[in-house]
C-alpha positions in Angstrom: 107.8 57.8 118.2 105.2 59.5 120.4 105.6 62.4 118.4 104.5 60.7 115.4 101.7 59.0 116.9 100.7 62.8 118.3 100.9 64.6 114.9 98.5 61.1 113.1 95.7 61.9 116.1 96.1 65.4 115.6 95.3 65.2 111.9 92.9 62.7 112.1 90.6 64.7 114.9 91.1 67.7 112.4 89.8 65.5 108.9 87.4 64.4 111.1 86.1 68.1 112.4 86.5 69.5 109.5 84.2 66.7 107.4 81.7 67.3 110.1 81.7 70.9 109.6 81.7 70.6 105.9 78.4 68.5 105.8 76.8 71.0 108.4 77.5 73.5 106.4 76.3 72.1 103.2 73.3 70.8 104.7 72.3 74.3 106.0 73.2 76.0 102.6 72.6 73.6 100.2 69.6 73.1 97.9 66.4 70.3 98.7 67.9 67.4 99.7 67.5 63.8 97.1 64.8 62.7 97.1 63.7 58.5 97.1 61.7 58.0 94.3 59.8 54.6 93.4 60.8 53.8 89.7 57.1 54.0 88.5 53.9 56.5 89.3 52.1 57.8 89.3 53.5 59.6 91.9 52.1 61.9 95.1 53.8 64.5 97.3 53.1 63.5 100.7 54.3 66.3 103.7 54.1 66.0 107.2 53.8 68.4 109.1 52.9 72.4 108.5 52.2 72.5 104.9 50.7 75.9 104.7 53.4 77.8 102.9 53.6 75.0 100.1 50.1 75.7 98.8 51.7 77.9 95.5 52.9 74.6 94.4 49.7 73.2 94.0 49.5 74.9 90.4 52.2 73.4 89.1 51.0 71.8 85.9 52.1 68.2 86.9 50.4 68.6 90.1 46.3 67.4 89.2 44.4 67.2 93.1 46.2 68.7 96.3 44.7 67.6 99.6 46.0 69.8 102.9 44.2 68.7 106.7 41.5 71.1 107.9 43.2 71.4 111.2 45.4 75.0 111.3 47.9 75.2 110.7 47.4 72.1 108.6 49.8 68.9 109.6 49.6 66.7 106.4 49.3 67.6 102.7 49.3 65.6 99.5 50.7 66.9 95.8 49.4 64.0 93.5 50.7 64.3 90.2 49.6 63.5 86.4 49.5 60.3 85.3 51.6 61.2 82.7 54.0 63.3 85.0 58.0 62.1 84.3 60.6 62.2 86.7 62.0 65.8 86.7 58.0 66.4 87.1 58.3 65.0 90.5 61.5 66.3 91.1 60.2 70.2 90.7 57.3 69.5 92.6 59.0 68.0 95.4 62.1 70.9 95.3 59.1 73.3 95.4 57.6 71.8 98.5 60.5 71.3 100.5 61.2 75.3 99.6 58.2 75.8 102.3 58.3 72.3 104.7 61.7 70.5 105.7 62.9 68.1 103.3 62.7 65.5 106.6 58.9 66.1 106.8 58.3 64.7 102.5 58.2 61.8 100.8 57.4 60.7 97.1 55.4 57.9 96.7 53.8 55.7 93.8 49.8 55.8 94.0 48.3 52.8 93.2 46.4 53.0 89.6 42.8 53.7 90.4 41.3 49.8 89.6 39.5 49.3 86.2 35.7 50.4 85.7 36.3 52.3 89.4 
């Protein structure tokens, strides 16, 4: 019976390792992580953190104002997109950003629409 009970803990330590493992692994080779984003826009880009080497995706064509802090290297950026921008739009720009930031240091938020007359 103790043999039994060994061989279960002895398998279940290994799942356990090798699940760990697997989601290291993944996480260090896999692509941009999901992303959270609200159900309407329009939608910004926001990075914290060095945003320096995600300047290039400011000319994406969904991308309409980019803001980066004047300190250097710069700790916050924002990617505000198109009014008219659609989901995969945000997607791209966000995969291009975390290409140059973390994923950890981004988030996607809806902007408020500017108020009417303003």
């Amino acid at each position: 019976m103790r043999r039994r009970t060994r061989l279960t803990a002895v398998v279940v330590v290994a799942a356990m390792l090798a699940t760990s493992v697997l989601a290291a692994v993944s996480m260090l080779l896999g692509g941009p992580a999901a992303v959270d984003i609200p159900d309407e826009g329009p939608w910004a880009v926001y990075v914290s953190g060095d945003a320096s080497g995600a300047g290039a995706c400011a000319s994406d064509p969904a991308v309409v104002d980019a803001y980066t802090s004047l300190d250097a290297p710069s700790t916050r950026a924002a990617f505000v997109l198109a009014a008219d921008a659609g989901r995969a739009d945000v997607e791209r720009v966000h995969a291009c950003v975390t290409r140059a930031v973390p994923a950890g240091a981004t988030v996607v938020v809806g902007t408020a629409p500017a108020a009417p007359g303003a």
